[in-house]
C-alpha positions as CSV (number, residue, x, y, z in Angstrom):
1,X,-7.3,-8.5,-5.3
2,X,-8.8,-4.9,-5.8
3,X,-11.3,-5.7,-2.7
4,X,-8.2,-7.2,-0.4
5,X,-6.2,-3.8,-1.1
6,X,-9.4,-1.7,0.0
7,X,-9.5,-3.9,2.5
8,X,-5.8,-3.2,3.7
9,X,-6.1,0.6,3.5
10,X,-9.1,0.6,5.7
11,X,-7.4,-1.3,8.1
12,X,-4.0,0.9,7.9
13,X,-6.5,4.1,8.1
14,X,-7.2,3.3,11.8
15,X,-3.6,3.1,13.0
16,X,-2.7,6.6,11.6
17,X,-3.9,10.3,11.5
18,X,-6.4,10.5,9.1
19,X,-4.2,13.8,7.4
20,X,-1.7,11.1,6.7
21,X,-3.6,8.3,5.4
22,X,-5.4,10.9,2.8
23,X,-2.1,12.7,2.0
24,X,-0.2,8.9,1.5
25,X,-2.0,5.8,1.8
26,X,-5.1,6.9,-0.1
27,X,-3.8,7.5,-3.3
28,X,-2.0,4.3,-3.2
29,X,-3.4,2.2,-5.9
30,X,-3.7,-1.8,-6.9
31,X,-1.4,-2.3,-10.0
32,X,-1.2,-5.9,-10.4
33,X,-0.4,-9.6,-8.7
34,X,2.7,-11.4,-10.0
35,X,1.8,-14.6,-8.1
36,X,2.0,-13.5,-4.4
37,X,3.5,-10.4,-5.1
38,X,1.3,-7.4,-4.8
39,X,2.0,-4.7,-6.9
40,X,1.0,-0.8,-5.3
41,X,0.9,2.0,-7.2
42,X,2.0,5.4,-6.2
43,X,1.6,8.7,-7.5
44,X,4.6,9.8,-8.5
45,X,7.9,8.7,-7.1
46,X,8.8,11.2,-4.5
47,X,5.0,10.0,-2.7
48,X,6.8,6.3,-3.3
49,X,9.8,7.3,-1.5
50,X,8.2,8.8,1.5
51,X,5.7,5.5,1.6
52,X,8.8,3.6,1.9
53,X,10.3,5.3,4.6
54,X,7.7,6.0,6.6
55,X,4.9,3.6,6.0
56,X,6.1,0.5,4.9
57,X,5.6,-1.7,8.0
58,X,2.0,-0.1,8.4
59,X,1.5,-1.7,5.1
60,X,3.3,-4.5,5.4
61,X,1.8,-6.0,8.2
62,X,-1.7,-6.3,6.8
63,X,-0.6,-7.7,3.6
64,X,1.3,-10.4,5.5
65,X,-2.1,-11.1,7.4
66,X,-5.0,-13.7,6.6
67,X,-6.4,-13.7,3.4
68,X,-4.1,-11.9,1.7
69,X,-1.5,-13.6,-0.9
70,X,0.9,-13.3,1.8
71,X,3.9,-13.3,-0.6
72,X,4.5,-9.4,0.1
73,X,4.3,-6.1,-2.1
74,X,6.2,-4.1,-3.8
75,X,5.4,0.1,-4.7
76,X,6.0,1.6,-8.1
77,X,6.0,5.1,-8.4
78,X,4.8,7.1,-12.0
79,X,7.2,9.5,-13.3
80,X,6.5,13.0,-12.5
């Protein structure tokens, strides 16, 4: 699932400015898959936060798409 994740990000890098992806899709990280959920690791939570409100359909949409699991994602944040 590692690859399909890398795989996502360099698909989201192309619809955004490339200070944004580095600053808060880049650090994003594979955690896990509960079945066809997709677990993403942040950074800490505040970087989770802003993900959410700003990003989450640029993510979304690719892991929705073909040859993913398709059962959507969900972000985690580390404490600070």
């Amino acid at each position: 699932m590692k690859f399909t994740w890398d795989t996502i990000k360099q698909q989201v890098s192309t619809t955004m400015p490339a200070r944004g992806f580095q600053l808060w899709i880049n650090p994003i990280r594979f955690v896990e898959q509960k079945g066809k959920q997709v677990v993403l690791g942040c950074p800490n939570r505040f970087s989770k936060s802003w993900v959410e409100e700003n990003y989450l359909d640029l993510i979304h949409e690719p892991v929705q798409g073909p040859g993913s699991p398709g059962g959507g994602f969900g972000l985690q944040g580390r404490a600070a």
